[in-house]
N, C-alpha and C positions, 0 to 999 in steps of 0.2 A: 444640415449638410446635404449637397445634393445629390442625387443617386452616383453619378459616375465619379463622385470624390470617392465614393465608399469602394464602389467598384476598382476605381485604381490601388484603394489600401489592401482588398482585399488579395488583387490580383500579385502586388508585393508580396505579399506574405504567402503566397501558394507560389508564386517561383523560384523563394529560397529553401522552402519544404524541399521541394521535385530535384531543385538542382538542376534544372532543364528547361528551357524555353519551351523546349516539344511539348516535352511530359507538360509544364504547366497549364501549357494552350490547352491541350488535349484534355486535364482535367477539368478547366474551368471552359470548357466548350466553346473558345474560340478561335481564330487565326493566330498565330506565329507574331505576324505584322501588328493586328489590335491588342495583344499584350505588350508588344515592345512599344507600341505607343503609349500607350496608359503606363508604362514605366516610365519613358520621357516626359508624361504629361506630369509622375507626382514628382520627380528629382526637379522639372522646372519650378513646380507650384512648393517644394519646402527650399529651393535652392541650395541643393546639395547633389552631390553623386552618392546615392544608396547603394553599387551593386558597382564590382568590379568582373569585366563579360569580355568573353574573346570565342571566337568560334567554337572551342572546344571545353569551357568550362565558364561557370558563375559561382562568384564570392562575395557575401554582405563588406562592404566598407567597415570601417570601424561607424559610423553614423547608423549605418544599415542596419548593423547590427542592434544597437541600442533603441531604432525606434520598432525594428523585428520582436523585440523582445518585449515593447510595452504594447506593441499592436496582435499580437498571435493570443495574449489570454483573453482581450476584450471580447476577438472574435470567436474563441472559446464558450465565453459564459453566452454569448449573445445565442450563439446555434443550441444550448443546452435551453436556454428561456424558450427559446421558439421550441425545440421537441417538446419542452416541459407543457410548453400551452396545447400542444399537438397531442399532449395523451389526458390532456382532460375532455377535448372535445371529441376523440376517437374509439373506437374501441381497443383497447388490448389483448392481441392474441396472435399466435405463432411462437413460432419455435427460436429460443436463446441458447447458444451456444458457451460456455465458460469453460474456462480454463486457472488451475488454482492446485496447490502442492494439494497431496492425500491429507498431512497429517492437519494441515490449515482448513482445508474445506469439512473434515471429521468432529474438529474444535470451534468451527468459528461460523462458516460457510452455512451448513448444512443447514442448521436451523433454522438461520435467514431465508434462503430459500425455499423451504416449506411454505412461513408464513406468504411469500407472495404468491406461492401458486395457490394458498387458500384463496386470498383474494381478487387470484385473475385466474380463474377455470379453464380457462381457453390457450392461458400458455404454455408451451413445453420446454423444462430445461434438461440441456444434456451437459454432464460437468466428465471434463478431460483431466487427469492428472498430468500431462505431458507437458511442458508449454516452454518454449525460445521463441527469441523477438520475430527470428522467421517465421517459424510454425506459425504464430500469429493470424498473418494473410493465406499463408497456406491451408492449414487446418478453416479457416473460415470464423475463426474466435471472435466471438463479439464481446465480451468482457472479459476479464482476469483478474482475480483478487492475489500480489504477491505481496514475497516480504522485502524484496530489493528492486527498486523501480527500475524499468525500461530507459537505455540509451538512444532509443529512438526517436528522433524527434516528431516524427511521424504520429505515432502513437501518444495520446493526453493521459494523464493519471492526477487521480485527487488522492490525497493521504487521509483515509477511514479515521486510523486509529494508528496512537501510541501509545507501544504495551512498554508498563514499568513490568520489572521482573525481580524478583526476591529469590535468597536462598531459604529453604526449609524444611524441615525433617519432623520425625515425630520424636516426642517424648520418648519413648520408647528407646531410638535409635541413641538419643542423647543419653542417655541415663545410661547407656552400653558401651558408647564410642568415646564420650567423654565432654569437655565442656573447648569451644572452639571459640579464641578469642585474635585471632590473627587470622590474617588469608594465609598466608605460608601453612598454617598448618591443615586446608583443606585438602592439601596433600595425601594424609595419611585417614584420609575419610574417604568411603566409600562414597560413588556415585551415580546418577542415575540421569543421562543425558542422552538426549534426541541422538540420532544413529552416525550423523554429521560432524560431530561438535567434539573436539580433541582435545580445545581448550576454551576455558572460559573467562571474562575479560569483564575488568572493573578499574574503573577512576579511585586512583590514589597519589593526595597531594596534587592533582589537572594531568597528573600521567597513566597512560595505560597499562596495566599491568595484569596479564596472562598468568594464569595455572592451568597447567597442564591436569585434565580429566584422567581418576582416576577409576574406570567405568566397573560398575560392577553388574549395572543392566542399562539396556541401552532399545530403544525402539525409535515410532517417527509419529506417538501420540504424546500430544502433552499431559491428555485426560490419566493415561496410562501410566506413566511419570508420576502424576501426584499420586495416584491411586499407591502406587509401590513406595510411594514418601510416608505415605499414610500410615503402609504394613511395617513400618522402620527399617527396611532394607536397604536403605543409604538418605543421601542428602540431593534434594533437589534445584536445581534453576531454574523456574516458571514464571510463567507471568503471574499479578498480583492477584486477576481477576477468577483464575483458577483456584486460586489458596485463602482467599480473604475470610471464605466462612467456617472455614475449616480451623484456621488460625483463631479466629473469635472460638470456636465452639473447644478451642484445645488439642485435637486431633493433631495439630502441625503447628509448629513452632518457629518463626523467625530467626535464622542465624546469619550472625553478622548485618543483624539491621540498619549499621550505619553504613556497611560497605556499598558503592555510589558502582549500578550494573548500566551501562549502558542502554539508554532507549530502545527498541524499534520499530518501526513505523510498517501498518498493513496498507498498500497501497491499490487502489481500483483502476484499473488500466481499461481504455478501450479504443477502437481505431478512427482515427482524427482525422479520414481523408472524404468523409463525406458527412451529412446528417445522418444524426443516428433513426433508426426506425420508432418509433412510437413505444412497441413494448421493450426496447434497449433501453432507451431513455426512462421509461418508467420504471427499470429495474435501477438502473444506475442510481435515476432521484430514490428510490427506496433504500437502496443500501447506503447512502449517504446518510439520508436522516436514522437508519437504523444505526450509524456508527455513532452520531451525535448522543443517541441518547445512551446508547452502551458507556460512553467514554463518559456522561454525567454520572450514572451508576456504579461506576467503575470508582470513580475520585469519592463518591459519595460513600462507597464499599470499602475503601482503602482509608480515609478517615476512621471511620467505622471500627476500623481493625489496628490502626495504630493506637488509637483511645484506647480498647480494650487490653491490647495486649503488650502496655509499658509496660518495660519491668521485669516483664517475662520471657524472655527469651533463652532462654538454656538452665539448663538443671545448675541449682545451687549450690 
């Protein structure tokens, strides 16, 4: 394809970003006039109208729309190949900025990041608890690791990781509290939920269906949460990856193993309005492949623990 076909797709898909002829020229560093021709030049060359424009606003067509939507992830992976090849031939070093909840970057985050500043001495990261899609640009955020992705279109996100999550308590608690063969009756069981979380939600028969948390300790670690499942002080809802060896080794027990908890998904958010820098992008590709092989170990881990622990799941 020739340089200026790509330039024209490109320059589509950065004027429905902006919303703006101005903003777009302005970001892609040209005139007003050489963008609005490179948009007559690609609606001539597919023979359609991509974009409905009037002085004071732009809208993708319905066409626009659908070829916006195959053309924005191509040029997505393509600028991520080029930074990716940019940080094997460069050096790695400066300061990354992140942003990511307390109790997620305490459980999940923190670790990760260690291992990359072992392996890049010259980088500095500084991790924010705060983070809205504004703060974003404001704060200067060059990544964010969340649990509900960004309405921005602005901003790119790849999904890490999806955490399955189990109810689970110990021996202990069971052998106390009684034997729990319904969700109606999680009710009248103690509980131990993130500081958030009022009620908790499971698929029964393809319907949702909510119980209300009955709290009897409550924080914003998950680590903390199992630890007090552990001591039998109520019943937990965690992720699998938290409770798998614990479960094998007996300490905590499966309840309501059939009951179906909805997914969630850890997403990597970062800002899509230019190339990323060299040690952005090496962190990004890092935390990618460290999600891959989490999520292998994770499936590998949870097998693992449903083998051992048929059968057993609440006092007899």
């Amino acid at each position: 394809m020739k340089r200026e076909n790509l330039d024209d797709l490109r320059a589509f898909c950065v004027i429905l970003e902006e919303r703006t002829m101005t903003r777009a020229a302005k970001r892609l560093g040209v005139s007003s006039p050489t963008l609005s021709r490179q948009l007559a030049d690609l609606e001539a060359r597919v023979g359609q109208r991509l974009l409905h424009r009037n002085s004071k606003s732009l809208s993708a067509t319905e066409a626009g729309l659908r070829f916006f939507e195959v053309l924005k992830p191509c040029f997505d992976q393509l600028c991520e190949q080029i930074a990716l090849l940019e940080a094997e031939r460069e050096e790695i070093a400066g300061p990354i900025r992140i942003a990511c909840p307390e109790t997620l970057f305490l459980d999940y985050l923190h670790e990760r990041l260690c291992l990359f500043l072992e392996k890049h001495p010259k980088v500095n990261i500084h991790v924010s608890y705060a983070l809205t899609e504004a703060s974003f640009v404001e704060n200067r955020i060059d990544l964010a690791v969340v649990v509900t992705p960004p309405r921005d279109g602005r901003l790119s996100q790849v999904k890490l990781v999806e955490q399955r999550s189990s109810l689970v308590a110990a021996p202990s608690y069971l052998a106390r509290a009684g034997q729990i063969l319904e969700l109606q009756q999680l009710a009248e069981h103690d509980h131990l939920a993130l500081a958030f979380q009022d009620h908790w939600h499971f698929y029964r028969d393809g319907e949702m269906v909510s119980v209300p948390t009955r709290v009897r300790y409550s924080c914003e670690s998950m680590k903390a949460l199992v630890d007090a499942a552990v001591r039998g002080i109520g019943i937990a809802l965690v992720p699998d990856y938290f409770t798998d060896e614990m479960v094998r080794s007996g300490q905590l027990m499966r309840v309501l193993p059939d009951a179906a908890v909805p997914a969630t998904g850890l997403y990597l958010v970062s800002n899509d309005r230019k190339l990323l820098p060299t040690r952005i992008a090496a962190l990004k590709a890092f935390l990618i492949d460290q999600a891959k092989a989490f999520e292998l170990e994770q499936d590998r881990s949870t097998a693992q623990t449903n083998k051992a622990s048929a059968g057993s799941f609440g006092p007899r």
